[in-house]
C-alpha distance (Angstrom), angle and dihedral (degrees) to the residues before:
residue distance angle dihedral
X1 . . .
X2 3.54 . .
X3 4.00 143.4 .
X4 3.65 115.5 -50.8
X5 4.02 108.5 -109.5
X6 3.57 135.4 -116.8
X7 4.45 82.4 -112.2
X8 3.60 82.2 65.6
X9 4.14 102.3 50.0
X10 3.63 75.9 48.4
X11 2.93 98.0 60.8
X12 3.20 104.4 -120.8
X13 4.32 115.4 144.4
X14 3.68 109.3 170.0
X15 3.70 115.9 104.5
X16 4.07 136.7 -13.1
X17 3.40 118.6 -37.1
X18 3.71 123.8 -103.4
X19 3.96 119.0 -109.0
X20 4.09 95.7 -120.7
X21 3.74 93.4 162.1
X22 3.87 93.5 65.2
X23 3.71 99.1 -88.2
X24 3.64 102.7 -74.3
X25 3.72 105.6 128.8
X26 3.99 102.7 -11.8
X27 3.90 106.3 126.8
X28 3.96 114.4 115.9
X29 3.79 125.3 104.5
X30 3.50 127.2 -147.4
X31 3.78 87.9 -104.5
X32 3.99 88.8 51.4
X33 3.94 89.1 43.3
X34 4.24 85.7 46.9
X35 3.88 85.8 51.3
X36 4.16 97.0 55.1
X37 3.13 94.1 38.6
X38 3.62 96.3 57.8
X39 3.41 107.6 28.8
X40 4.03 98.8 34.0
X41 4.37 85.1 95.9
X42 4.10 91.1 48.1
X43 3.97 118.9 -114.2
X44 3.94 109.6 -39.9
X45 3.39 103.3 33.0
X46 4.03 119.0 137.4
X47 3.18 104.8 -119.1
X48 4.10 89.9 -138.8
X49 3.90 89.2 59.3
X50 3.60 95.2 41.2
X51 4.43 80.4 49.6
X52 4.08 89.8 50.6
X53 3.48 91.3 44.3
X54 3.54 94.7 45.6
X55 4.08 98.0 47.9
X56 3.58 89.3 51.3
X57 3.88 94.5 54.3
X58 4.18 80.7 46.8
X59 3.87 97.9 53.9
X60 4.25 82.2 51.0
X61 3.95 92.1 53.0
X62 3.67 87.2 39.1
X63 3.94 95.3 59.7
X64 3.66 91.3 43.6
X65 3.63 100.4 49.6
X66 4.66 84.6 46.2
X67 3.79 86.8 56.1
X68 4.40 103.7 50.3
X69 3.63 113.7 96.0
X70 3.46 119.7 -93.3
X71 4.19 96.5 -125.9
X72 3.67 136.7 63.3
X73 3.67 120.5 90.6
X74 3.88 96.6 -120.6
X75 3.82 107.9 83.6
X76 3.89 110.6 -135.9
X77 3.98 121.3 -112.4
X78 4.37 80.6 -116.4
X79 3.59 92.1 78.4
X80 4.12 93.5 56.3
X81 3.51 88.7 41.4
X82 4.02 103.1 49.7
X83 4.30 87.0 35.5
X84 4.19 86.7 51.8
X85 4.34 89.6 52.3
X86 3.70 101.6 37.3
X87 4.52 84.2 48.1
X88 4.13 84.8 53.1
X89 3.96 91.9 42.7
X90 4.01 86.7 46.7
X91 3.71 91.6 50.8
X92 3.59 105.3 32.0
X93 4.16 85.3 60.5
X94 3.37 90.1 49.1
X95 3.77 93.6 50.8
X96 3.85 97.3 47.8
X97 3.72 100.3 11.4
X98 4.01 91.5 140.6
X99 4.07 94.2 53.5
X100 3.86 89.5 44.7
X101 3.90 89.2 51.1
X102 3.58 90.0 55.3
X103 3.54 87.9 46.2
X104 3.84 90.9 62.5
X105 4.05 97.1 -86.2
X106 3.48 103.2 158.1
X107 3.97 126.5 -158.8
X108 3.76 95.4 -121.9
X109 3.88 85.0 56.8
X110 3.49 95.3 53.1
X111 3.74 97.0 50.1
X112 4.03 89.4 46.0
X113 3.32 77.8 63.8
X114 3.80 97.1 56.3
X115 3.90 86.9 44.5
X116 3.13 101.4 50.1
X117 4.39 88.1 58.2
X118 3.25 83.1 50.2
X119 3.30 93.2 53.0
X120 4.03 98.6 48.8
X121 4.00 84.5 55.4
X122 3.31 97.9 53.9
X123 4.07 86.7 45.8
X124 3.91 89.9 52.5
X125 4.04 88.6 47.9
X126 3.95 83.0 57.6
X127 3.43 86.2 61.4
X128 3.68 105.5 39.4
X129 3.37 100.8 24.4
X130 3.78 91.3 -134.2
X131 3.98 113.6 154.3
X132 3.52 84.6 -162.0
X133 4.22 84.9 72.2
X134 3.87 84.9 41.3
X135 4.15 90.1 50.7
X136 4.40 87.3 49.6
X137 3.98 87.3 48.5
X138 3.94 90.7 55.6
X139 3.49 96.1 46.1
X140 3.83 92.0 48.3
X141 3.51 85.6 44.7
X142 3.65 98.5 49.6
X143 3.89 97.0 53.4
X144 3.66 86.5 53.8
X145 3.60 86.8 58.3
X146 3.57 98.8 49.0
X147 3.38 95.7 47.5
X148 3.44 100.4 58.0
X149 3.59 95.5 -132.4
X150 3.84 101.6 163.7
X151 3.39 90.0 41.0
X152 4.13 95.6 112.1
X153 3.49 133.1 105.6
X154 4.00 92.6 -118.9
X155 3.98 111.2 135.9
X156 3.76 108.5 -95.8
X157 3.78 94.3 13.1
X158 3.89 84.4 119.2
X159 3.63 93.8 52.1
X160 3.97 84.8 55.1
X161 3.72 87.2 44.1
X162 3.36 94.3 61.2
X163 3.64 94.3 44.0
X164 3.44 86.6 62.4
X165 3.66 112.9 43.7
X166 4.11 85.2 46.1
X167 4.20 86.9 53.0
X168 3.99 89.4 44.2
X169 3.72 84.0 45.5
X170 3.85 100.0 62.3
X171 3.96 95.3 40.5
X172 4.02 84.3 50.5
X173 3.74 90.1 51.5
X174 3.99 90.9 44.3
X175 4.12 89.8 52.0
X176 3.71 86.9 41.6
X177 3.72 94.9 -126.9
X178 4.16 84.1 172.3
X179 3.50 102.7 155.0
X180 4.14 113.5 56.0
X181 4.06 113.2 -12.9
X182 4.25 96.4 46.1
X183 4.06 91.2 50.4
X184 4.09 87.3 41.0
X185 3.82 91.4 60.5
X186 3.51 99.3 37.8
X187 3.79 97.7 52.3
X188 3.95 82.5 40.5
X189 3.94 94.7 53.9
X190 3.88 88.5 44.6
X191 4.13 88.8 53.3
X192 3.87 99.5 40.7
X193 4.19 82.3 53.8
X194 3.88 88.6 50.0
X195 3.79 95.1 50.0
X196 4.08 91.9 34.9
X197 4.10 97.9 58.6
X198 3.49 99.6 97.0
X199 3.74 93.9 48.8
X200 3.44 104.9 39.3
X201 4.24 111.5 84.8
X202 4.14 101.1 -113.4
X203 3.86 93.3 -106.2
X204 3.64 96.2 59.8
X205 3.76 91.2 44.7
X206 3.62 97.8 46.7
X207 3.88 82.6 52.7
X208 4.14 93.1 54.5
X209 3.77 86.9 45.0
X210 3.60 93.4 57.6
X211 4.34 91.0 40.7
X212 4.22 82.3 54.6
X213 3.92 88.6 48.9
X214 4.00 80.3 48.9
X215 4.20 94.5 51.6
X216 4.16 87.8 43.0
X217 3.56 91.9 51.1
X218 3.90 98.2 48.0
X219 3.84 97.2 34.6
X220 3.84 89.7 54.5
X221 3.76 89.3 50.4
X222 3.93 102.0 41.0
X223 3.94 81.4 58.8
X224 4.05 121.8 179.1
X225 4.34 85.4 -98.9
X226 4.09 80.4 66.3
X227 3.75 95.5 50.6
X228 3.69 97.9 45.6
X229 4.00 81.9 111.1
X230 3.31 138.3 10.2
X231 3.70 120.2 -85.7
X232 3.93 87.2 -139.0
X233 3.23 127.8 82.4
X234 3.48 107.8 -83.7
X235 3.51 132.2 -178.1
X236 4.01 93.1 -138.8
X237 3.81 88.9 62.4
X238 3.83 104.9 23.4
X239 3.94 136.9 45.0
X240 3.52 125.2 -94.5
X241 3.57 105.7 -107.0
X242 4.08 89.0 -125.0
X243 4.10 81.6 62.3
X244 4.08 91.4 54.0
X245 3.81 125.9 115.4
X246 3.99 106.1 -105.8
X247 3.72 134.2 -149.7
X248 3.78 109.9 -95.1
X249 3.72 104.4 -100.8
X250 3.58 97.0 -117.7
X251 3.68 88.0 63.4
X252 4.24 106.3 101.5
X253 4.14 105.5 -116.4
X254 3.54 133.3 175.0
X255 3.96 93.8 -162.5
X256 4.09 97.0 -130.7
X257 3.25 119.3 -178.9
X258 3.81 136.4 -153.1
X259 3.94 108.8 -109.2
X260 3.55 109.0 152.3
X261 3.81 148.1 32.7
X262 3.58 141.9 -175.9
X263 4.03 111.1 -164.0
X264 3.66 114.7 -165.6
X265 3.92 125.9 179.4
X266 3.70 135.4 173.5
X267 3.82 133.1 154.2
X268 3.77 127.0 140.7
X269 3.46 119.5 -77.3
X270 3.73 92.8 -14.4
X271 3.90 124.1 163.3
X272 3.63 106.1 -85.4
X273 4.04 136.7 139.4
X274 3.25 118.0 -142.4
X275 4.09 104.2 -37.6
X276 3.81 93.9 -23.7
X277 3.26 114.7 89.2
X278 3.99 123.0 -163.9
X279 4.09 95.9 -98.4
X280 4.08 97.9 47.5
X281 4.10 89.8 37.9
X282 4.13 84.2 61.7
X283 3.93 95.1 39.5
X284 3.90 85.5 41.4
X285 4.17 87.4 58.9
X286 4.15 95.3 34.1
X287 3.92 87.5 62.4
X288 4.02 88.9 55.9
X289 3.66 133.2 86.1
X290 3.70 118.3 -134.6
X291 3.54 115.2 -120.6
X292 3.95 111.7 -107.7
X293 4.01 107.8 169.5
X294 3.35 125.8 155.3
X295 3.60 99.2 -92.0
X296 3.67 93.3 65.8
X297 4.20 89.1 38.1
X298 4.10 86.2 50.8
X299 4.18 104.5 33.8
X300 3.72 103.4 32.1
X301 3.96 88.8 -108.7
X302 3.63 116.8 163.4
X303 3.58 137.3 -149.4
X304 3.57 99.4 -126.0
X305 3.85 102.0 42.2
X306 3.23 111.9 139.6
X307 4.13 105.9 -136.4
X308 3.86 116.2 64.9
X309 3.35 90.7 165.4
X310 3.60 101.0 91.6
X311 4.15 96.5 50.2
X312 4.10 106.4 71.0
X313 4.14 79.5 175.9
X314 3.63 101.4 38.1
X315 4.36 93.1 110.2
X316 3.66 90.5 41.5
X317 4.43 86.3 60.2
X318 3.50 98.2 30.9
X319 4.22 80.8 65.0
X320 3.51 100.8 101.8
X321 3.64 114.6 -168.4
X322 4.08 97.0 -158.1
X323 4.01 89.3 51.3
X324 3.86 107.7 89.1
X325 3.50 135.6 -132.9
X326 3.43 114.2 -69.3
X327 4.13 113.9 -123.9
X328 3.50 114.8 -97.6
X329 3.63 99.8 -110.7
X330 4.12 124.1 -164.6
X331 3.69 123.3 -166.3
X332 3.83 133.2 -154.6
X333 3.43 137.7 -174.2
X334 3.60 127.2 -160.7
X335 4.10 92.2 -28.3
X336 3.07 123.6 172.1
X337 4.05 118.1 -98.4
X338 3.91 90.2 -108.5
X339 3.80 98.1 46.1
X340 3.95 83.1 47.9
X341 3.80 85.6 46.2
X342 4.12 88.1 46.0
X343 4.20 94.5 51.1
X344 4.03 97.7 43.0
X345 4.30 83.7 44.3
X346 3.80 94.0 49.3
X347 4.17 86.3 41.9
X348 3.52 94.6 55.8
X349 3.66 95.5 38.3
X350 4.14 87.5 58.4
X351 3.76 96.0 37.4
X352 3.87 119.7 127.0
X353 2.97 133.0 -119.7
X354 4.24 112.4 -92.5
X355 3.43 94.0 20.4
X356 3.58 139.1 116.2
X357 3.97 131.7 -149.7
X358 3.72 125.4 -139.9
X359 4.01 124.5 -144.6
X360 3.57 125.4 -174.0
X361 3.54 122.3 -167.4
X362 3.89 119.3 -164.9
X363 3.69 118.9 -176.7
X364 3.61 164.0 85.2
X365 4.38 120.1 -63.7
X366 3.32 142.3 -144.8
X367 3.77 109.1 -131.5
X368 3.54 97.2 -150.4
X369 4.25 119.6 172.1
X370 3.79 99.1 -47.1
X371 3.21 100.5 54.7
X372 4.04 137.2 93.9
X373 3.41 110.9 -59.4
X374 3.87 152.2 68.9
X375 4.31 103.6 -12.3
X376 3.82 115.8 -85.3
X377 4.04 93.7 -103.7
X378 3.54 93.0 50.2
X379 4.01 93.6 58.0
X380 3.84 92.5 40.0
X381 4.21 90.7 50.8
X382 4.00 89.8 43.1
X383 3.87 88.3 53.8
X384 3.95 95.3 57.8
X385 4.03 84.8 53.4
X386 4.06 87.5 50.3
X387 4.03 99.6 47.5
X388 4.06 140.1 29.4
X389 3.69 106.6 -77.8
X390 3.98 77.1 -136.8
X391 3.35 98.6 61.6
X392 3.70 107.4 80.3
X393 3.74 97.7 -176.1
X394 3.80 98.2 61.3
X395 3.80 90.2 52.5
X396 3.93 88.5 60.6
X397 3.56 93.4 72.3
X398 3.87 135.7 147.4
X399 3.72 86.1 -84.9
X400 4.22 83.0 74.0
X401 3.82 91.3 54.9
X402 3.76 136.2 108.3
X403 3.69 108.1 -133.7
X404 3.21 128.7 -96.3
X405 3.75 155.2 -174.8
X406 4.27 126.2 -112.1
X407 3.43 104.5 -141.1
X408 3.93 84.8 174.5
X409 3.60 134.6 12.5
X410 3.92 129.5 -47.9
X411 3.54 95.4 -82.8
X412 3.39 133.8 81.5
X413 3.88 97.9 34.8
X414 3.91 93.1 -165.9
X415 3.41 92.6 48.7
X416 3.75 104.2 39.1
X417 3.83 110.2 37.3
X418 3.86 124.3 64.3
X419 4.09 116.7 -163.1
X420 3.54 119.8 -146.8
X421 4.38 86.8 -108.3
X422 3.61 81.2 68.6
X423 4.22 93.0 70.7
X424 3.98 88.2 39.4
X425 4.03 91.9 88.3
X426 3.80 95.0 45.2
X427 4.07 89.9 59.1
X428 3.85 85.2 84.8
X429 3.96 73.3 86.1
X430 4.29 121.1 56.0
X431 3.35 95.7 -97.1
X432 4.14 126.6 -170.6
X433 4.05 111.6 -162.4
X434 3.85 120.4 -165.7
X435 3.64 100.2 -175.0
X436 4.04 118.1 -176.9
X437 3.64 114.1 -175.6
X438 3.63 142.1 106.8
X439 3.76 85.0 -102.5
X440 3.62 98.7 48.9
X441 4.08 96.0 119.8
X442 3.81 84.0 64.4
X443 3.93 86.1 73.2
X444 3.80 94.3 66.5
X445 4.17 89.1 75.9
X446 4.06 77.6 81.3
X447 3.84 96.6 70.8
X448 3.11 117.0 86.0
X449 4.10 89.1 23.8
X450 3.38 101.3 72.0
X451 4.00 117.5 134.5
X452 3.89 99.5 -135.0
X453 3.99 107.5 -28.2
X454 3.54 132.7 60.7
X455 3.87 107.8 -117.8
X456 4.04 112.2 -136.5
X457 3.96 110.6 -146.7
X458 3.72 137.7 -162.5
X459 3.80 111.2 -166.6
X460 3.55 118.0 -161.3
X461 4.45 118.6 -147.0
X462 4.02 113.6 -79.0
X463 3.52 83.1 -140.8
X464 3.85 125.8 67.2
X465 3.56 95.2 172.5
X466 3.68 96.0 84.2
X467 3.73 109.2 82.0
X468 3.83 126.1 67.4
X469 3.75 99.8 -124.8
X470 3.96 95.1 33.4
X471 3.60 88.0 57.7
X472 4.06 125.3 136.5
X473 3.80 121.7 -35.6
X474 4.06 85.1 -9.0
X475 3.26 89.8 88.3
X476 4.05 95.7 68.4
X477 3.76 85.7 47.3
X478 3.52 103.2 59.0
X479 4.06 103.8 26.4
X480 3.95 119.6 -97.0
X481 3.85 122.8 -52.6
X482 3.54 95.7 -126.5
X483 4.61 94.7 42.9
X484 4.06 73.8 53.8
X485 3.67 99.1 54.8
X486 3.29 94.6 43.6
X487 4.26 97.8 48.8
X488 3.76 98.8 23.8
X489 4.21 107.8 16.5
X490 4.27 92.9 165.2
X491 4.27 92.2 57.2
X492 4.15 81.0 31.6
X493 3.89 88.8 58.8
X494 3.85 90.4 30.9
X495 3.96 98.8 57.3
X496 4.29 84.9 40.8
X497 4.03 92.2 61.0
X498 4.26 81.9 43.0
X499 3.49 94.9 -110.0
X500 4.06 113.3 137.5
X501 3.67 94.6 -165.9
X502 3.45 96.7 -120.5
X503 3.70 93.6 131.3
X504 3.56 96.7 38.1
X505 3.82 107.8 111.2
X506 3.53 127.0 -158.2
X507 3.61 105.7 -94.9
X508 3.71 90.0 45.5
X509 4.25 88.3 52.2
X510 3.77 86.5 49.6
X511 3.76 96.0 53.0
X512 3.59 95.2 45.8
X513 3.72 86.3 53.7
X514 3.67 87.6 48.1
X515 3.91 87.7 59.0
X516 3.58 95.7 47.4
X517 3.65 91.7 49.2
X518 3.97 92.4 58.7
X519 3.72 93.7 47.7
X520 3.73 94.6 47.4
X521 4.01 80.3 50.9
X522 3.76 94.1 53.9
X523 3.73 91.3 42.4
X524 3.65 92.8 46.1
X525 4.56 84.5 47.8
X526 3.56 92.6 47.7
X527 4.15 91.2 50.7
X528 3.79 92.0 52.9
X529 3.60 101.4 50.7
X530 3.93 92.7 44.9
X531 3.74 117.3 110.6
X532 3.59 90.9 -152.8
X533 3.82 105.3 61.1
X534 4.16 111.2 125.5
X535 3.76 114.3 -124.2
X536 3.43 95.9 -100.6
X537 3.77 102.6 57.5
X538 4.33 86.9 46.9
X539 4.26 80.2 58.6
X540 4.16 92.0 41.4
X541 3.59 85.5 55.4
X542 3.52 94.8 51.7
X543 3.73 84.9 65.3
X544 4.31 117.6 78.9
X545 3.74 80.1 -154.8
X546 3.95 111.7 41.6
X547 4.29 75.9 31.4
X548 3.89 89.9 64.1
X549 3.95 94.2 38.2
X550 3.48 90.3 56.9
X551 3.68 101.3 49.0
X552 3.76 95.2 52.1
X553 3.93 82.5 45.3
X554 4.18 80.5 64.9
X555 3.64 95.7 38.0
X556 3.95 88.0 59.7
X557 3.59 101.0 32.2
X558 4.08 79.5 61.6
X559 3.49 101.8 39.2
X560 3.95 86.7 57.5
X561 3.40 99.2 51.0
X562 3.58 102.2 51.9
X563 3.95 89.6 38.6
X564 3.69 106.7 107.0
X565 3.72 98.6 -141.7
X566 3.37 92.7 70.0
X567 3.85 98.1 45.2
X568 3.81 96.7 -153.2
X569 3.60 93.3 -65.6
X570 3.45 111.8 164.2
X571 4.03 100.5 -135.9
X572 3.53 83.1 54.1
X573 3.49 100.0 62.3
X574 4.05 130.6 64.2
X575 3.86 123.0 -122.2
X576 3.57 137.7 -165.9
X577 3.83 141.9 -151.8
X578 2.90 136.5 -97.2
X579 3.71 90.5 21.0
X580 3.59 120.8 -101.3
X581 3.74 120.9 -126.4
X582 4.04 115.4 -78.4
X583 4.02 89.7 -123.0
X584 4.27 85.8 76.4
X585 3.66 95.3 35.5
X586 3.65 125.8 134.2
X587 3.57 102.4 -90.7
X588 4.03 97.4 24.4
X589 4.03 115.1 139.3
X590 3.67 84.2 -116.7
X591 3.72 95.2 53.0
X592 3.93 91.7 39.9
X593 3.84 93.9 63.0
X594 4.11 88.8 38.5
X595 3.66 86.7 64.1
X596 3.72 97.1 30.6
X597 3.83 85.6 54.5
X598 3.74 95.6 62.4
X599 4.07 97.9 24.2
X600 4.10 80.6 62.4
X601 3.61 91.4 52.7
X602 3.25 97.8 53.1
X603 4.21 102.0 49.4
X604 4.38 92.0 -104.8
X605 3.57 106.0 93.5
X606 3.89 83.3 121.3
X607 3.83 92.3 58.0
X608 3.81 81.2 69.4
X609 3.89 139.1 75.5
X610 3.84 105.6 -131.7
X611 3.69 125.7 174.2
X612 2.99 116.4 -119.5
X613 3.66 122.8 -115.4
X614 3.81 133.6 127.7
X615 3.48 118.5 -95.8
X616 4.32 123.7 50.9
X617 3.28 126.2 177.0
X618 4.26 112.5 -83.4
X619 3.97 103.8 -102.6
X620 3.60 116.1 -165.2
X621 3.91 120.6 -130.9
X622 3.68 124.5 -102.6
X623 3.44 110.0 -78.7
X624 3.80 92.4 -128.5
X625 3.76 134.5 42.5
X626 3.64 96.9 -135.2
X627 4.39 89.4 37.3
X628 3.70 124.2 104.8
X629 3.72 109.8 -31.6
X630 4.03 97.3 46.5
X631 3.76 90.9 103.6
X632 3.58 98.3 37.1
């Protein structure tokens, strides 16, 4: 037996249900469902007690399915088991729904009920990464909401209300449901609070008034310039990956693949709701594929409508068989060094053959001695003048340390901070680091360390003081520059020039992503046929994914060099390694008129040092007089 399906919340009672969770354990009918839910007590039973009994055992499986770890490629027996209760709970209320309310069945139990499926979906989508999950979670979600359910005057049924329109929240945000449900449940949350303070006790509010601080803050940075498209790869914005440049045949390939990822982020006070903070909430979506079945293809359907109530088949078309799997993706906030130790072990242990694993590391370093700064022997002779020669523990200092990154706060050193001789082990597996920090150079000790596999790198700038609209404490208020370029590069390079995009209409948005495209293409062309390419960039680029990643990776390695705010300087600009070949480097005639070709578009060609030389690419005008380049 498996989860009850969004058909069913529907409404909808003719026929089998559809498998929406990918076909795993979805095999009851509503006459099978009818069966257990009747004649799981034996003949005679009250339905109400068999009900009672039967939510109790439901909160247990509940509890225990909230507390398993969210990795591991095996999905526990738990899941079956709370999915196979909470479907006889959903039917059995359906069933006898008037003897259960005058049993004492109230309506904010019955729609805990609902939420708390939708719930288990969106728990199995963090495990499989499987939007199709995500999709069953909103609809579950959304009747909920419709309903009313926690609309009643029961004590703690805002509490639960809350809980709910917070959960509904993040798998909104996830599915980028921008436009009507995301705004709905925010300016909902924010009113229940209102109209909840004098019954909530003062802890519990003071901890909703700091989760609506948490929706402001990340609503007001994921603005409507940063959904213009989808973060995933979508086949509006980005090439099939039948249409891509390939490695010459001759070229030796092994054909790896990306199939899993562990996103971790941590700085203080950063944007974040709940445990997803701005930076891993973009990576989480850029290591997607957008759905693109044939019932969007043949009715004009889009991913990001806002209804789902109206389409009892819409996850069943949205399936595409040519999209594949999406990487199994884990993420972690502020864990501890040995539980992030734990999930990248048990990731490697279970990773298949041919495939390659992801980890992205967001957060604040530790310089240590090898990093920028005064030379080595200058630190160590000005810490004899600081401290009693005598006193050997205040010469071993922080000075003496490799650097590191906090994956928590500045306590706890062993427990907090992770050194890049901590990954070296794990590159028995391919590995692919993306490593943003101000400390991110310290990362290149791995090459030529590695245990079995070459790790491939991208660095992001020590420096984040470089760019105009990266500047300062901005930086924690919109996400990182470099998480940016990688996830969103147009708004990345929009935001750099100091351009917020609020005058940047559609049209103009889709022709600058039209530009991009066809210099990532002539990047991606020029990497292919070079004879120069390290092994590990030839497998990257086997990848649609890592393929993509890496591009942008050369799109803002390039625009940063050649942007005159950051005058060449080398903290200001990211790196990679192994190297890439010279013919896409930073200031490379190809990579000059990529940049110049979408800098000219957008009115800030003169933010830029271009050589000069005769012939640019032809850049057409903005397509409206008041568009892009009004305010520049």
């Amino acid at each position: 037996m498996t989860p009850v399906s969004s058909t069913t919340v529907q409404g909808n009672s003719g026929g089998g249900e559809r498998n929406a969770s990918g076909g795993a354990t979805m095999a009851s009918s509503p006459q099978q469902g009818q069966g257990q839910a009747q004649g799981g007590g034996g003949g005679g039973v009250c339905p109400a007690e068999q009900f009672w009994s039967l939510l109790d055992k439901a909160d247990r499986r509940f509890a225990r399915v909230r507390d398993l770890p969210l990795f591991g490629r095996q999905e526990p027996a738990e899941y079956g088991k709370a999915f196979r209760i909470y479907t006889q709970l959903w039917r059995m209320q359906q069933e006898h729904r008037h003897r259960l309310l005058d049993a004492g069945l109230r309506r904010w139990q019955v729609g805990e009920i609902a939420a708390r499926i939708a719930h288990l979906y969106y728990s199995q989508y963090q495990r499989a990464s499987d939007t199709a999950l995500l999709s069953e979670a909103f609809v579950f979600y959304h009747a909920v909401l419709d309903r009313a359910y926690f609309l009643d005057d029961h004590l703690g049924a805002s509490t639960k209300h809350l809980r709910f329109l917070a959960r509904f929240l993040l798998v909104a945000l996830i599915l980028s449901r921008r436009a009507q449900t995301v705004p709905r449940l925010a300016g909902q949350i924010r009113s229940l609070l209102d109209e909840s303070k004098k019954t909530l006790q003062e802890a519990d509010y003071r901890e909703w008034k700091h989760v609506v601080q948490e929706i402001t803050r990340f609503l007001k940075a994921d603005s409507p310039f940063m959904n213009k498209r989808p973060l995933r790869y979508s086949y509006a914005f980005d090439p099939p990956p039948e249409t891509l440049p390939t490695i010459p045949p001759t070229v030796k390939k092994r054909g790896l693949l990306l199939s899993d990822a562990i996103l971790c982020s941590y700085y203080h006070n950063e944007v974040k709701f709940t445990d997803l903070t701005l930076d891993t909430f973009r990576m989480l979506q850029c290591l997607e594929w957008e759905p693109c079945g044939s019932f969007a293809q043949n009715n004009g359907y889009s991913a990001h409508d806002e209804s789902g109530q109206n389409h009892p088949n819409l996850l069943k078309d949205l399936r595409d068989a040519a999209l594949p799997p999406n990487p199994l993706k884990t993420v972690l906030y502020r864990p501890s060094v040995p539980h992030f130790l734990k999930v990248l072990a048990t990731k490697c242990e279970e990773l298949p053959l041919n495939t390659m694993m992801l980890i992205y590391l967001s957060a604040a370093g530790e310089v240590g001695s090898s990093g920028l700064g005064p030379d080595t022997s200058e630190r160590v002779v000005n810490s004899f003048s600081q401290f009693d020669i005598s006193n050997t523990r205040a010469v071993t200092s922080k000075e003496d340390k490799e650097p590191c990154l906090w994956l928590g706060c500045r306590e706890g050193e062993g427990s907090n901070c992770i050194y890049p001789c901590d990954m070296i082990p794990f590159t028995r597996r391919p590995l692919f680091l993306v490593i943003d920090s101000n400390i991110s150079y310290a990362f290149k000790s791995i090459h030529g360390a590695e245990k079995g596999e070459t790790a491939a790198m991208l660095l992001s700038p020590s420096s984040r003081s470089c760019a105009v609209g990266f500047s300062g404490d901005s930086t924690r208020q919109s996400g990182s520059q470099f998480t940016m370029f990688l996830t969103a590069p147009v708004q990345a390079f929009c935001f750099l020039i100091g351009n917020n995009g609020l005058d940047i209409i559609d049209k103009d948005y889709n022709k600058a992503e039209e530009l991009l495209s066809l210099s990532l293409n002539e990047w991606a062309m020029t990497l292919v046929a070079s004879s120069s390419l390290d092994p590990v960039w030839v497998e990257v680029l086997g990848d649609p994914l890592l393929r993509r990643l890496l591009l942008r990776f050369i799109f803002c390695r390039a625009t940063l060099s050649l942007f005159k705010a950051s005058n060449d300087k080398a903290e200001c600009l990211p790196s990679c390694v192994p190297p890439l070949p010279e013919s896409v480097g930073g200031e490379s005639m190809l990579s000059q008129c990529c940049v110049m070709r979408v800098a000219s578009f957008l009115g800030a060609a003169d933010q830029f040092s271009f050589a000069e030389v005769t012939t640019w690419p032809d850049i057409d005008e903005p397509t409206s007089s008041g568009g892009v380049d009004k305010e520049l």
